[in-house]
C-alpha positions as CSV (number, residue, x, y, z in Angstrom):
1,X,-5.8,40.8,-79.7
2,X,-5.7,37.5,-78.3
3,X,-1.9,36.8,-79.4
4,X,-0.9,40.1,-77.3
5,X,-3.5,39.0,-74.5
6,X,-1.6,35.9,-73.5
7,X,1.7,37.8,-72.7
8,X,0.0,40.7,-71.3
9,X,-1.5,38.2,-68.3
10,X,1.4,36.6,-68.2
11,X,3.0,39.8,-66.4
12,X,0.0,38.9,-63.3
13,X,0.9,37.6,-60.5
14,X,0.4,33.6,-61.0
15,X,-1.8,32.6,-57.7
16,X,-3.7,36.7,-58.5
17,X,-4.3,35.2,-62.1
18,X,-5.6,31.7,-60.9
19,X,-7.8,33.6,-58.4
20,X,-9.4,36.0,-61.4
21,X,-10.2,32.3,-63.4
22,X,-11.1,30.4,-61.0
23,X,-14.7,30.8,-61.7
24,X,-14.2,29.5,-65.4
25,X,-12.1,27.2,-65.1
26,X,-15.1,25.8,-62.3
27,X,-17.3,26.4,-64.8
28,X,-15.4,23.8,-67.2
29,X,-13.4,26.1,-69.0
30,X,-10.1,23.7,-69.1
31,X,-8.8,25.7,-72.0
32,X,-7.8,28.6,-69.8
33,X,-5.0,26.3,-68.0
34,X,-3.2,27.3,-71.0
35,X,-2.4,30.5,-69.3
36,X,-1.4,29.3,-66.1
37,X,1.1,26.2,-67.7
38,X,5.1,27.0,-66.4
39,X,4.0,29.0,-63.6
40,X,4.4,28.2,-59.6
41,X,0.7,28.3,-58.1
42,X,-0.2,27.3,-55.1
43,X,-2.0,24.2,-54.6
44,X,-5.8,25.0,-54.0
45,X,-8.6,22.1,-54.5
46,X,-9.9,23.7,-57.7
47,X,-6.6,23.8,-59.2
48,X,-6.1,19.9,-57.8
49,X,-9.5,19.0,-59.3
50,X,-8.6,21.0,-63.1
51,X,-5.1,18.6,-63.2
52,X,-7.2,15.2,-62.1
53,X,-9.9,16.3,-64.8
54,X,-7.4,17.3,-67.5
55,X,-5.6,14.2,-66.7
56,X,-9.3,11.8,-67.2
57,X,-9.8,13.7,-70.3
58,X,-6.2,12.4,-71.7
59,X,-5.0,15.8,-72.1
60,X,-1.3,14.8,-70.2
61,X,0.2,17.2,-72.0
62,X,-1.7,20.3,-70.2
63,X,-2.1,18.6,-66.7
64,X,2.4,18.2,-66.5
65,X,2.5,22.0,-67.3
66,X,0.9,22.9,-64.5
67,X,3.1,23.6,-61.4
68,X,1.3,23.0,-58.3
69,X,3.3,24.0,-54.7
70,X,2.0,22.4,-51.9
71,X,2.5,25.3,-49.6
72,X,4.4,29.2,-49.4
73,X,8.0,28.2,-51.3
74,X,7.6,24.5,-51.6
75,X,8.2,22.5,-54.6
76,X,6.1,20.5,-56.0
77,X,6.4,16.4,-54.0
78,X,7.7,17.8,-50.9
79,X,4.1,16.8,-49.3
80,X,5.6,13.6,-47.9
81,X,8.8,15.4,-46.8
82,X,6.4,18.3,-45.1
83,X,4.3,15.5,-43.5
84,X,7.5,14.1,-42.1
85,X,8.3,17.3,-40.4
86,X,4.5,18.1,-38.9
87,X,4.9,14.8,-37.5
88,X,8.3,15.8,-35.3
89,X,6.7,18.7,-34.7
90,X,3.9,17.4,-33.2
91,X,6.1,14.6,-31.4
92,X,6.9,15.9,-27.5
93,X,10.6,15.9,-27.4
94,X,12.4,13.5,-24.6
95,X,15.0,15.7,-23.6
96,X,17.6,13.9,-21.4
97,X,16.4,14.1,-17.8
98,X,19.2,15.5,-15.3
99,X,19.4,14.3,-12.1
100,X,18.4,16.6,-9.5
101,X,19.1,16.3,-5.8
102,X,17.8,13.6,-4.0
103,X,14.7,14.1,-1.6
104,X,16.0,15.4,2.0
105,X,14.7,12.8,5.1
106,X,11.9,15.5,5.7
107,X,10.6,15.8,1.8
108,X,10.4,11.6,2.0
109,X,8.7,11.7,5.0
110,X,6.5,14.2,3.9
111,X,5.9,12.3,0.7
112,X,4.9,8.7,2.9
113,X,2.2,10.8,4.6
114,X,0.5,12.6,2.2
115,X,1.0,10.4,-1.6
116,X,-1.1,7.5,-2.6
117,X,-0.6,4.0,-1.5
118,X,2.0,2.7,-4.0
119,X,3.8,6.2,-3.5
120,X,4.2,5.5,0.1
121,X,5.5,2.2,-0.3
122,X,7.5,3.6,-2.4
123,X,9.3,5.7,0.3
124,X,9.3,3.4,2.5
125,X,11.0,1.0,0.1
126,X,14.0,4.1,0.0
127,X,14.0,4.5,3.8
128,X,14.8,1.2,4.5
129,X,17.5,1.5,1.7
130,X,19.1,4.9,2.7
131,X,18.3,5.4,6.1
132,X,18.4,2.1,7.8
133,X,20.0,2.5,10.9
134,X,23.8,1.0,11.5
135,X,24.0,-1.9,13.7
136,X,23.8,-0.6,17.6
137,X,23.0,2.6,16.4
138,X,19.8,4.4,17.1
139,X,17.3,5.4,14.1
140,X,16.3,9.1,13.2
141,X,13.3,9.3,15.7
142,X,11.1,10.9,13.1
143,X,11.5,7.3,11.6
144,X,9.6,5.6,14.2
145,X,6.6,8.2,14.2
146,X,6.3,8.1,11.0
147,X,5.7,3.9,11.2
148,X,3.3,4.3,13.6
149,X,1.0,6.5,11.5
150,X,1.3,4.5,8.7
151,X,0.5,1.2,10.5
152,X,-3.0,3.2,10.6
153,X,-3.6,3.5,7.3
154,X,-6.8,2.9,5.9
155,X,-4.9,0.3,3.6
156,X,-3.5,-3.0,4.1
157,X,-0.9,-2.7,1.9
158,X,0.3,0.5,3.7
159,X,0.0,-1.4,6.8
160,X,1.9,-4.1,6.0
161,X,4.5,-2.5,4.1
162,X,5.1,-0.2,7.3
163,X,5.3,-3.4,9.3
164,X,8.5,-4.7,7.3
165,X,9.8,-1.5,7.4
166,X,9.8,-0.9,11.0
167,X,11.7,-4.1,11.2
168,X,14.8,-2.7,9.6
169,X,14.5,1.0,10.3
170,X,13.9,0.3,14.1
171,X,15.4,-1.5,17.1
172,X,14.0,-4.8,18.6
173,X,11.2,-3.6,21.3
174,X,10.4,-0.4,19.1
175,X,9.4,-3.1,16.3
176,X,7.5,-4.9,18.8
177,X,5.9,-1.7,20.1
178,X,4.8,-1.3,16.1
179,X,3.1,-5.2,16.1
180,X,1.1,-4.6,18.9
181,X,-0.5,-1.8,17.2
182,X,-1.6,-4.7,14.4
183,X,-3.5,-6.4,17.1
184,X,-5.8,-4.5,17.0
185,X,-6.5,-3.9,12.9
186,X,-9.6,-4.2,11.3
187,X,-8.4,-7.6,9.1
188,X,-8.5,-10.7,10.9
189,X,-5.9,-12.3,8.8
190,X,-3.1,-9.2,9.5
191,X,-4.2,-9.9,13.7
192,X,-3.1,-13.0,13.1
193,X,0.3,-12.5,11.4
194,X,1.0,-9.5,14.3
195,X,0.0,-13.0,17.2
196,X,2.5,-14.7,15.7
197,X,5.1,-12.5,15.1
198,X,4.8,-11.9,19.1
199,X,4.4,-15.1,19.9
200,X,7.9,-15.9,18.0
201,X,9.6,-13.0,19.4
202,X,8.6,-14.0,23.1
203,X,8.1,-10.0,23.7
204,X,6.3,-10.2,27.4
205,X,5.1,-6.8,27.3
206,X,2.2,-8.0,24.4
207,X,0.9,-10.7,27.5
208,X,-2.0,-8.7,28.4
209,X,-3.1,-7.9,24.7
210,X,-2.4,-11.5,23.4
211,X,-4.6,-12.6,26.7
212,X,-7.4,-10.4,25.4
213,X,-7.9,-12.3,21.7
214,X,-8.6,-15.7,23.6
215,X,-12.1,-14.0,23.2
216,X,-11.9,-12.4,19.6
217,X,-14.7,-13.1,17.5
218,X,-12.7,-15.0,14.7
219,X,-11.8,-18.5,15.4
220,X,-8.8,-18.5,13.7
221,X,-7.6,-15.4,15.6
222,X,-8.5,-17.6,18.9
223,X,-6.1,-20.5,18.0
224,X,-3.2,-18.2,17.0
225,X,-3.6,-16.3,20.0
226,X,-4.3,-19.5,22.5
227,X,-1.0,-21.1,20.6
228,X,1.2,-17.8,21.2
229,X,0.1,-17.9,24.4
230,X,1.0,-21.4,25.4
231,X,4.5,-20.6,24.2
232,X,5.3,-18.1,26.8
233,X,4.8,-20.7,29.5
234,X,4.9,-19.3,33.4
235,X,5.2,-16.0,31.9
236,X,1.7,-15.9,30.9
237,X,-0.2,-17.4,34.4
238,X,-0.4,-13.7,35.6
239,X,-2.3,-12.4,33.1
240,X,-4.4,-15.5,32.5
241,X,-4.9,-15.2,36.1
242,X,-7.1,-11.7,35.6
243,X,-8.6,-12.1,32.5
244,X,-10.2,-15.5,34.7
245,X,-10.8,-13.2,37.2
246,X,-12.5,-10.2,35.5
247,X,-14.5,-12.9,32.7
248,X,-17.8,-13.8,33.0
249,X,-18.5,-16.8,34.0
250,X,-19.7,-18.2,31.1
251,X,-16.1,-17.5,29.5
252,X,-13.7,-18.2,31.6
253,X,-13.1,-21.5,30.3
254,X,-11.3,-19.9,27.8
255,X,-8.3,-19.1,30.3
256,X,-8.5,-22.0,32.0
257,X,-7.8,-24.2,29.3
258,X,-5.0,-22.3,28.5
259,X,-4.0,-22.5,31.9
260,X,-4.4,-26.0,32.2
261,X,-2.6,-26.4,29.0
262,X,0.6,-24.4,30.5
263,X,0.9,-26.3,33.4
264,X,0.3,-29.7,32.2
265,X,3.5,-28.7,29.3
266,X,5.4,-27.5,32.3
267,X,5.0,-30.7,34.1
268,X,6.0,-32.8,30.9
269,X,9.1,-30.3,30.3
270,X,7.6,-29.6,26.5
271,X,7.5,-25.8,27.0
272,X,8.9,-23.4,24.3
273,X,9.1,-20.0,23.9
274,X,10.3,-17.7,21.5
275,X,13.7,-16.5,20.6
276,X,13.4,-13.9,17.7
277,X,10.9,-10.9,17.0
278,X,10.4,-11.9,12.9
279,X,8.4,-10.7,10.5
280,X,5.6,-12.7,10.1
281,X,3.3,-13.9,6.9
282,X,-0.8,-13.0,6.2
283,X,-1.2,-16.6,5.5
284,X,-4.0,-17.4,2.8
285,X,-3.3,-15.5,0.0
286,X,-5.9,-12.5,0.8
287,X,-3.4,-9.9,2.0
288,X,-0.5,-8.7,0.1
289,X,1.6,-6.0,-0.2
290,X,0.3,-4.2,-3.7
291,X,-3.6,-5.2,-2.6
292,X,-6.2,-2.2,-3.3
């Protein structure tokens, strides 16, 4: 009986026959690996635990003739090969990027207004590289506009970045036109830069709004102003003359000092004025172009 038994479950399916005594061989039956020795099972932990017990036992012998697959048609060692492949799998595959058109003039400008701050630098970096207008020749006039919002931003970076821009995108009094609009922003050390700029530039127009920071609140603001100021010469008695005029008493000293200052240079000859709207510097170190 038991010499016709072993064939007979031989003819069962292997993994069907491992299933049926499992609970055995759990139980510490060992012996009944005989049946399963030269057959293709699928690894399963009771099976894993059976071949590391038969092997602690020194029965070598019994553990090599089992045949363990690590998974549906794999042969036994291929875990590290299997492993290899999960891991590809798993791995998102860089497929080679192909170049798509390039933004149109509208999709950049759209992208300046609404993406974050080092996105709009960004496209204002590729404005002043693609669309810079041609010596003599007049910018795109969405350009402009677009300048002017952006020298509203709520950041400085923005701000400043838009500055330099307008400087290459647009022509000399449309630049100046953008630097006024600085005199008036919310950091001290960016008024300060847009004095200078104007006071270098010797742009009239900004007379009346350089006038009016004699009296702003920051001292170094004051100086930069009373110094671009100076430089125009004669050009600035008008408006000196009605910011005296309309002052209160107690601060009109401030324009006549000025004043003062202008004539006595005139009457030396030591007046200077400026030649070249530039792009001036946030001195300090407190405002750059990548800050918050």
């Amino acid at each position: 009986m038991h010499a016709a038994a072993g064939p007979a479950l031989r003819r069962v399916p292997a993994d069907a026959l491992a299933h049926l005594l499992a609970p055995r061989i759990e139980a510490g039956e060992l012996g009944l690996l005989d049946l399963l020795t030269g057959l293709r099972l699928l690894r399963t932990p009771l099976l894993t635990r059976a071949e590391r017990l038969l092997r602690t036992a020194g029965r070598e012998a019994l553990a090599d003739g089992l045949v363990l697959l690590d998974g549906p048609l794999r042969a036994p060692g291929t875990a590290p090969e299997d492993a290899a492949a999960l891991a590809s799998l798993r791995t998102p595959s860089r497929a080679p990027v192909v170049p798509g058109d390039p933004p149109s003039l509208p999709e950049l400008l759209d992208l300046a207004r609404t993406g974050t701050p080092g996105r709009t630098r960004e496209v204002l970096t590729r404005l002043v590289e693609e669309y810079a207008p041609a010596p003599g020749a007049r910018p795109d006039p969405e350009l402009p506009a677009l300048i002017e919002e952006l020298l509203h931003h709520p950041r400085a970076g923005v701000r400043l970045h838009a500055h330099r821009a307008s400087r290459a995108l647009c022509d000399r009094d449309t630049h100046a036109r953008h630097t006024v609009l600085l005199l008036a922003d919310p950091l001290p050390d960016v008024v300060r830069m847009a004095v200078r700029t104007l006071g270098r530039a010797g742009w009239t127009p900004a007379l009346p709004d350089l006038v009016r920071l004699l009296d702003h609140a920051r001292p170094t603001v004051r100086r930069a102003a009373r110094d671009a100021v100076v430089g125009f010469g004669g050009a600035a008695v008008p408006a000196l003359r009605r910011a005296e005029a309309h002052a209160r008493p107690d601060r009109r000293s401030l324009y006549t000092e000025v004043l003062a200052q202008i004539t006595d240079g005139q009457a030396t000859g030591g007046q200077t004025t400026g030649a070249q709207m530039t792009d001036g510097q946030v001195t300090g170190g407190r405002i750059t172009d990548g800050e918050a």
